[in-house]
Each structure stands twice: as C-alpha cells, then as structure tokens.
C-alpha positions as CSV (number, residue, x, y, z in Angstrom):
1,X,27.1,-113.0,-131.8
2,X,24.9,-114.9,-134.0
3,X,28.1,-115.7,-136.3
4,X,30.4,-117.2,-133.7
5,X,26.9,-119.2,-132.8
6,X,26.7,-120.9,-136.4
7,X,30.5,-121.5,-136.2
8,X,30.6,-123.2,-132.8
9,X,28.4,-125.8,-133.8
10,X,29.0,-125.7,-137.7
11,X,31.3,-129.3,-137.8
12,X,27.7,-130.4,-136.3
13,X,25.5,-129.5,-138.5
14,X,25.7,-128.4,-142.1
15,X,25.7,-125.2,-143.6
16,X,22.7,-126.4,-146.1
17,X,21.0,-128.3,-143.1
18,X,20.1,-124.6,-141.9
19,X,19.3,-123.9,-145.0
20,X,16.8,-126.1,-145.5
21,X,15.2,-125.9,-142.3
22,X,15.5,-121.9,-143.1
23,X,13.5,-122.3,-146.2
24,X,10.9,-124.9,-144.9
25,X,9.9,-123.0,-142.2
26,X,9.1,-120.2,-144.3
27,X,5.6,-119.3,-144.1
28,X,6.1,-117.8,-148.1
29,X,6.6,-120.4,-150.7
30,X,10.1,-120.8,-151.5
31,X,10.1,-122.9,-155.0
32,X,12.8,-123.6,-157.7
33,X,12.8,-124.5,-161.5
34,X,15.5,-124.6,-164.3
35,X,15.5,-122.5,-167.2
36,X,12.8,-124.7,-168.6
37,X,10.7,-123.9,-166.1
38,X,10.2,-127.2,-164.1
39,X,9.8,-127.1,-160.4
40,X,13.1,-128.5,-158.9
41,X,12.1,-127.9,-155.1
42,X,9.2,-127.2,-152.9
43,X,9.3,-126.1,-149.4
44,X,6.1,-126.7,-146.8
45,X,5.0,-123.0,-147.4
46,X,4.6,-123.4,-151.1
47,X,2.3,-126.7,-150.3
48,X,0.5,-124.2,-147.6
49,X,-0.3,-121.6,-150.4
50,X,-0.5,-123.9,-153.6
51,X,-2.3,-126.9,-152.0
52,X,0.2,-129.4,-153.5
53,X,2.6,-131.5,-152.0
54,X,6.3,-132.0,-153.1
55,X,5.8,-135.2,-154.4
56,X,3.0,-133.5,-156.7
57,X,4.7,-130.6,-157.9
58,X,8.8,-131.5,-158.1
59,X,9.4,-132.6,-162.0
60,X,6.1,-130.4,-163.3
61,X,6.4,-127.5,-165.2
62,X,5.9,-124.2,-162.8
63,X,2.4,-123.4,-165.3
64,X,0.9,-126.1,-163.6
65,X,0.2,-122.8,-161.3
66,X,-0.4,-120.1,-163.6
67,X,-4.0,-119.1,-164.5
68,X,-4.4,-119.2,-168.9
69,X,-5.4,-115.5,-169.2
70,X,-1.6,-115.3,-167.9
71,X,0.5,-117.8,-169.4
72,X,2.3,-115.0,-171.4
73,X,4.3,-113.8,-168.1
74,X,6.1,-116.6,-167.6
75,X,8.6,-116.5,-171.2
76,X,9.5,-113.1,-170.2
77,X,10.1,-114.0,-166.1
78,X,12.3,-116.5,-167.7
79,X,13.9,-114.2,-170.8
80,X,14.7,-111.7,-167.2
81,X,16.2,-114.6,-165.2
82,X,18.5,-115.9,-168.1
83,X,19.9,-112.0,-168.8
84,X,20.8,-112.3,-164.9
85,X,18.2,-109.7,-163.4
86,X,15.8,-109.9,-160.7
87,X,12.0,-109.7,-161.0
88,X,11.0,-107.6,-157.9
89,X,7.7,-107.7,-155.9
90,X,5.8,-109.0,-159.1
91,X,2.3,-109.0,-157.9
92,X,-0.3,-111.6,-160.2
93,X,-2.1,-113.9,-159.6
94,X,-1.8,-117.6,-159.3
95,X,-4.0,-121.0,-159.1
96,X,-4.1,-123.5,-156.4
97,X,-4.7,-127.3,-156.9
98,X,-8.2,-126.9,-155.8
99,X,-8.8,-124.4,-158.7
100,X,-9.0,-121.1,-156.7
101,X,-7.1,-118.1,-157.5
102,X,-4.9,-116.5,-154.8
103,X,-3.3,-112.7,-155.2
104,X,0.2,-113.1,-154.7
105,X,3.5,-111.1,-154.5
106,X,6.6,-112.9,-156.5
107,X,10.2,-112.4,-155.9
108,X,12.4,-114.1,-158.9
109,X,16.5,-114.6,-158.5
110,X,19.0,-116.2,-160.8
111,X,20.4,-119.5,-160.0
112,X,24.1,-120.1,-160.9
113,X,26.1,-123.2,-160.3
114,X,29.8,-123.4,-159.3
115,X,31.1,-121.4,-162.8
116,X,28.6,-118.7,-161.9
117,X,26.2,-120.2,-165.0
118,X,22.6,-119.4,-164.6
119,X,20.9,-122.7,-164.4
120,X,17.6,-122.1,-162.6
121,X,15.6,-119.3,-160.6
122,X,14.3,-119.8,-157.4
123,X,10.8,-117.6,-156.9
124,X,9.3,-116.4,-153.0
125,X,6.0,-115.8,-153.3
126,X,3.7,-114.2,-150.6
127,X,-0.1,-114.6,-150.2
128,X,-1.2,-110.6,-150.3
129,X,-4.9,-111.4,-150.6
130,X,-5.8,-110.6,-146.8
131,X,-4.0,-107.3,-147.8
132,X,-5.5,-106.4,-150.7
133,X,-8.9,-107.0,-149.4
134,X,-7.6,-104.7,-146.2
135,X,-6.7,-102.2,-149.2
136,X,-10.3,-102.6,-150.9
137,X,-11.9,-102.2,-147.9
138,X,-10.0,-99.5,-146.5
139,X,-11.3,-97.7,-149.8
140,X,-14.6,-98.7,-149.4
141,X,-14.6,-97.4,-145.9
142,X,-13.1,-93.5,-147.2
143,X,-15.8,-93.8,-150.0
144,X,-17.9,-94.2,-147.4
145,X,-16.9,-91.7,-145.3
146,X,-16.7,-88.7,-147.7
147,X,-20.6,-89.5,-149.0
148,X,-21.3,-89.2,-144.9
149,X,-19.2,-86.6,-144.3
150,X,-20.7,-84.7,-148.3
151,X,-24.5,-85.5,-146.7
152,X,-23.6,-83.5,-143.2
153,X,-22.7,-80.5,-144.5
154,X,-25.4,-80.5,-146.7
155,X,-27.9,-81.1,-144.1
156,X,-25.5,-78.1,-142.0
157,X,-26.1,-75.9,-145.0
158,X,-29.4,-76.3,-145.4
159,X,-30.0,-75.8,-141.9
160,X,-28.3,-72.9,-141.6
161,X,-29.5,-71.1,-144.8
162,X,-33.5,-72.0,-143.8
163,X,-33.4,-71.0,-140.4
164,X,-31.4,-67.5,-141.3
165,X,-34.4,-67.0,-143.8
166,X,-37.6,-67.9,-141.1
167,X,-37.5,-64.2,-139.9
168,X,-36.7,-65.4,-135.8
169,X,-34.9,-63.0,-133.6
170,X,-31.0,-63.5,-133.8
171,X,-31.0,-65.6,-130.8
172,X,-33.6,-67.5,-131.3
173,X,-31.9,-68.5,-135.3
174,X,-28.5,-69.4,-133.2
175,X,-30.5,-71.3,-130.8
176,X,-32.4,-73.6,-132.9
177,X,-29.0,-74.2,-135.6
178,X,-27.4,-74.9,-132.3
179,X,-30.0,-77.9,-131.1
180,X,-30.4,-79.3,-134.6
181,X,-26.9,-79.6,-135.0
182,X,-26.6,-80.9,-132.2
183,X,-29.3,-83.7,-132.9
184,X,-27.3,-84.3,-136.1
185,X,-24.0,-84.7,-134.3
186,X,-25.2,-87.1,-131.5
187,X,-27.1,-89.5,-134.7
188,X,-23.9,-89.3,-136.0
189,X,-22.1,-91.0,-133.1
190,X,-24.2,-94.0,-133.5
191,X,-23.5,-94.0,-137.0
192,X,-19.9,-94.0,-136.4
193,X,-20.0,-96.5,-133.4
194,X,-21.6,-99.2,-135.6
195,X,-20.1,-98.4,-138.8
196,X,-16.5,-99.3,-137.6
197,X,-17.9,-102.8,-137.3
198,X,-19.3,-103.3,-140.6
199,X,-18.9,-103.3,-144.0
200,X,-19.5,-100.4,-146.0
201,X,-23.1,-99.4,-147.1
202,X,-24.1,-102.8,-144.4
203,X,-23.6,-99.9,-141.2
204,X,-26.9,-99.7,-139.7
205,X,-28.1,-98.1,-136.5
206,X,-30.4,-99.6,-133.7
207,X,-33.6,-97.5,-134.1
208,X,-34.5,-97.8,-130.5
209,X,-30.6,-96.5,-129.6
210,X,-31.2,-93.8,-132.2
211,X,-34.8,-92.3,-131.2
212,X,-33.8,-92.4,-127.6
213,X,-30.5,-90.2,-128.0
214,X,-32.3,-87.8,-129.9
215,X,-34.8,-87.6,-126.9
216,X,-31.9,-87.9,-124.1
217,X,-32.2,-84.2,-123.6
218,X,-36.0,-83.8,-123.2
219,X,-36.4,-86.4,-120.5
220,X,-37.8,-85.5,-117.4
221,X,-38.1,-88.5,-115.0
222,X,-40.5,-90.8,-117.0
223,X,-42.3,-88.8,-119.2
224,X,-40.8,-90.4,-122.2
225,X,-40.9,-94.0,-123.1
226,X,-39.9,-95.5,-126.1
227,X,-40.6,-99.2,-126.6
228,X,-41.0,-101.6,-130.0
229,X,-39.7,-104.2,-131.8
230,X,-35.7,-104.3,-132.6
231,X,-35.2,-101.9,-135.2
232,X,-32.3,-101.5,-137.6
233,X,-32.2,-98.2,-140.0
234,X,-29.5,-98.0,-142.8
235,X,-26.9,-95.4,-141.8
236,X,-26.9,-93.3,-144.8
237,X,-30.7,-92.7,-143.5
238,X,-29.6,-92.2,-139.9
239,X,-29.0,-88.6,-139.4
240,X,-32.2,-87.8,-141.2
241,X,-34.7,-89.6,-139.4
242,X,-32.6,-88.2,-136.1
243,X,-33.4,-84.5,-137.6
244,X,-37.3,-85.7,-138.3
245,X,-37.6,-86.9,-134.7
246,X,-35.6,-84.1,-133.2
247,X,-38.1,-81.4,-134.9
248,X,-41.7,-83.8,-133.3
249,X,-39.8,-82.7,-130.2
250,X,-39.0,-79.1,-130.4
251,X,-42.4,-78.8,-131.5
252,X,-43.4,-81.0,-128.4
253,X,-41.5,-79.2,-126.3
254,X,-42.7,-76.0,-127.2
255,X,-46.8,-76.5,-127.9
256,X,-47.5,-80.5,-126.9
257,X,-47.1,-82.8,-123.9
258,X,-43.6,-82.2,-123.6
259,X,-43.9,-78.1,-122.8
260,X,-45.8,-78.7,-119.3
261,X,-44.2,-80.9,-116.5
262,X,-47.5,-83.1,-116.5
263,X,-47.2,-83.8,-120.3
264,X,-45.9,-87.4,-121.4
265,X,-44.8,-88.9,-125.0
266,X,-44.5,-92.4,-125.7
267,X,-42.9,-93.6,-129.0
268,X,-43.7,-96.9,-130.0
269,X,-42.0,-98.9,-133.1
270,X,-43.8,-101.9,-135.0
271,X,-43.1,-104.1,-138.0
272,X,-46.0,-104.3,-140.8
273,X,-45.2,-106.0,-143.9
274,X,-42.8,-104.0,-145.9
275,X,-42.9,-101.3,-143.3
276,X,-41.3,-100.6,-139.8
277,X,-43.9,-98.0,-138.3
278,X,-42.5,-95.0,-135.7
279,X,-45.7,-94.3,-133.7
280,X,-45.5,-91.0,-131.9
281,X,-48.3,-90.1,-129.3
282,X,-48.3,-87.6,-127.0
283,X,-51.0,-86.9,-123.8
284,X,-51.7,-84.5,-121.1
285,X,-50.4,-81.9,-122.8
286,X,-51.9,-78.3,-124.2
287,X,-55.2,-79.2,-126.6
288,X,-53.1,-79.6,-129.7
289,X,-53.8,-76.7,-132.3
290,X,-53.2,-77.6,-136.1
291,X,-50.4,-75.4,-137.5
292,X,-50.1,-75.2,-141.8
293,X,-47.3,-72.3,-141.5
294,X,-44.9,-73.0,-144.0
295,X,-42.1,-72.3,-141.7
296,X,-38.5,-73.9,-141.8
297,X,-39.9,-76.9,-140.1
298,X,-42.3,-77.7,-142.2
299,X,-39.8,-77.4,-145.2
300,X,-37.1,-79.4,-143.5
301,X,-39.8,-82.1,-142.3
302,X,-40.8,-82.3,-146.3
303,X,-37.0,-82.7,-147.7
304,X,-36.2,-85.2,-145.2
305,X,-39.2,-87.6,-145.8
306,X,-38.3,-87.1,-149.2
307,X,-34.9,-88.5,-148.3
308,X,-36.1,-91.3,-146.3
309,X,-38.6,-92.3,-149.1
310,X,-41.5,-92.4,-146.1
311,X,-44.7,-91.1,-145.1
312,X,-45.8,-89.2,-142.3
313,X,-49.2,-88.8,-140.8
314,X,-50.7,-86.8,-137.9
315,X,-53.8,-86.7,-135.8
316,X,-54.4,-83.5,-134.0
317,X,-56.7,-85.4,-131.1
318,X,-58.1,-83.8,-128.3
319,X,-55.8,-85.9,-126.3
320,X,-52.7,-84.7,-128.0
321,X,-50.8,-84.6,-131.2
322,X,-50.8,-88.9,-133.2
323,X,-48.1,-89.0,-135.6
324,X,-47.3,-91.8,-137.9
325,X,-44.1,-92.4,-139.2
326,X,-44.1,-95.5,-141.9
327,X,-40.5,-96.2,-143.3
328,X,-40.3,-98.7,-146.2
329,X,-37.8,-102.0,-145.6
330,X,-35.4,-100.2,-148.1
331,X,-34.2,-98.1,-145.6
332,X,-34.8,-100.1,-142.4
333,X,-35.4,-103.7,-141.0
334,X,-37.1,-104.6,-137.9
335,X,-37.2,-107.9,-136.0
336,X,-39.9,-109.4,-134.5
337,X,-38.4,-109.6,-131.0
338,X,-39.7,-107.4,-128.3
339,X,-37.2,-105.7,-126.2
C-alpha cells in the first residue's frame, strides 16, 4: 500500500522532504506569493516555463510575469483568493524573461497558516501552447476538409447534370460518370496521402504521382511514358487537373494513339519561367480529326481551365493530337531536377 510505504520510512525522511521533491519535479510551475502578491517559492518547472531562476524571482512581485494589456487580472485573482475560493483552469497568457508570451492554464488555492488564516496562494500553471496550436490546427485541417470535400460534390454534380444532358444512350451516361468519378476519386487519394503531412492550404501533390494515376488504367505495356521535371501542384487544384487529364485520355482512348494497340502517348512536364508546362503528344495513332462539338467535354475542359487559371493548346498533326497544357506558378511549382 502506498500509505504503509510513506509510514515505514516516515521517521527517515520528512513529510515536507516529499513534498518538496513532489513539487520540484513537477514538470508545471508550482509558485507561491502572499496576499501582496510576491513570489514566496519557485520550483524547477516554473524556471523551465518562465525562464527565471529562484534566486531571480523569490521576493518579486508575481507581475514581473504578467503581460500590461493584463495587469487588471491579477487584483481580482487576489480579491478571489482572500474570500477563500479557488480560481479554476484560468487560461491567459503570461511573459517569460526573455520577453515571449506563453498560453498558459492557471490553477489558484488559498494558503492558510496554522489558525486556518489566508496568508498566500500558491498558483500551478501549465504550458497549453502545444495544445492550442494542436486545437488551431485541427481547425484549420476541418476548414480544409469541408472546402475539399464542398469542391467534390460540386465537380460530382456537375458531372452528373452535363453528362445526363449530352443525349448518350443510358449506358453509355453511367459509364462515363462512372470513369470520371473514378478519376476524381483516385486524385483525391494523393490529395489526402500528402495533405495529412502538411499544413493546411501548404498540401500539394507530386504532378508526376498525379498524371500517372490518372493514366494507371490506360496502360498497356509501354505505351505510356510520362517523364519531366519534379512537379508540385497545389491540392485545392488537384482533382481538377486529374479530371483535365483524364478527359485527353478518354478522348485518346477512343479516337488517338491510345484506341489501337500500336498507338503510344508520352507526357512530358517542363518548367518555363512562371510556368510548369504539361506537354501531351500522342503518335501512331488514327490521323487525328479536329472535333469543335460542344459536347460535355468540351464544356467541362472550359470550366476546369477556368479553375486552374491555365491555358491549353492543341495541334491536330498528322502524326497525332500536340496538346499544351501551361499552368501558372500560382497553382503549381516545379523543380529543376530531372527524375
């Protein structure tokens, strides 16, 4: 029993010997002042949080700590302490020697002597910076989430309502919701994956990671290759550039290089000043043939570059379809280094 253990070796040590060695190796500052607010003891934690030693701060008044803006709380602490009543969890904030501020929670007790005479107050205070920046970040992070989570269903929406309206057979509608959906979902798993990591509105995703997940289910042996600088594209940009791609390969697919087993693509991505350029170039595939229908790719190609604030070109050469994908450094940032 941890009572018969104090009592066996009590005529050993003293009572306030544990005490003290209690309070010292408290990693919260344990501190004491009288009713006129002078600090009457100092353990190690309160030289830890504060930056002052005992020898400093024993004998000063307990303001020495207290930021000007909030002088005013320390008459009523005291007024609380002298009507016998506990100040609970105060949170405020306090000033270290060096001059920094530090968030902090206070716990404040009476002190009575012998005749049960309040004489002092002894004050615990706990450093809750590293948990109020968890807080503010945690927040940050759900802010984050909901405009992410706002932007896929309107993307999902939009997708749905355009392709129901392009005049496709049933099946064919279903089908192509089904792919680009599934495009957005798979951009949104690198989003997620590196978002975790990093701050909010910071998460970016590795263009090269991105371009080549969205072309994961065209591949064929090696008629793909995608090759460039290290890319990095802001993650609120993400799933739209993983739609823009996804719809250069359905079209691919279904008219270019990528619709006859002999067909190849390569995507290559390069850094001009203010720029990181997508270059997509496909051979050996059907003669291209220009199309200006103003079908629901064409209208979800336009909203999306919108989006991304880019520009897109294309080269219908006999050789196949050159497109031209320029996106400015706000929404991306490439390296020089050559993977």
């Amino acid at each position: 029993m941890v009572g018969e253990g104090v009592g066996e070796i009590g005529d050993e040590v003293d009572i306030r010997d544990w005490l003290a060695a209690l309070i010292d190796g408290s990693d919260d500052a344990i501190i004491s002042k009288d009713l006129a607010g002078r600090i009457q003891s100092w353990n190690t934690g309160a030289t830890r949080i504060f930056g002052y030693t005992a020898e400093e701060a024993i004998g000063k008044p307990i303001t020495m700590l207290i930021p000007e803006d909030r002088l005013d709380e320390e008459p009523g602490i005291l007024a609380q302490i002298r009507r016998g009543e506990r100040v609970d969890h105060f949170e405020t904030i306090r000033r270290r020697k060096d001059g920094s501020d530090i968030e902090l929670s206070l716990t404040i007790s009476p002190i009575r002597n012998a005749a049960g005479v309040i004489v002092g107050a002894s004050k615990i205070a706990r450093d809750i910076s590293h948990r109020r920046l968890s807080e503010e970040r945690l927040h940050l992070l759900m802010g984050e989430m909901q405009h992410r989570i706002k932007n896929l269903f309107a993307l999902a929406n939009a997708i749905v309502s355009l392709s129901a309206r392009s005049g496709s057979a049933v099946d064919e509608v279903v089908s192509a919701i089904h792919a680009r959906l599934s495009a957005l979902a798979r951009a949104q798993e690198l989003t997620l994956g590196d978002w975790q990591g990093d701050a909010p509105g910071e998460a970016s995703v590795d263009l090269l990671s991105l371009i080549n997940t969205v072309l994961e289910p065209y591949r064929d042996g090696d008629c793909i290759i995608v090759d460039g600088v290290s890319a990095q594209v802001d993650g609120r940009a993400a799933t739209s550039l993983a739609l823009l791609i996804h719809e250069l390969a359905t079209n691919a697919a279904k008219y270019g290089a990528l619709s006859v087993p002999e067909g190849c693509l390569t995507v290559l991505i390069e850094h001009y000043a203010g720029a990181t350029v997508i270059s997509w170039e496909e051979t050996g595939g059907p003669k291209p043939v220009q199309t200006i229908s103003p079908g629901f790719g064409s209208r979800l190609e336009a909203g999306l570059i919108a989006a991304l604030g880019a520009r897109i070109t294309r080269d219908w050469s006999e050789l196949g379809l050159r497109a031209s994908i320029s996106l400015p450094d706000k929404d991306s940032h490439a390296s020089t280094a050559q993977n």
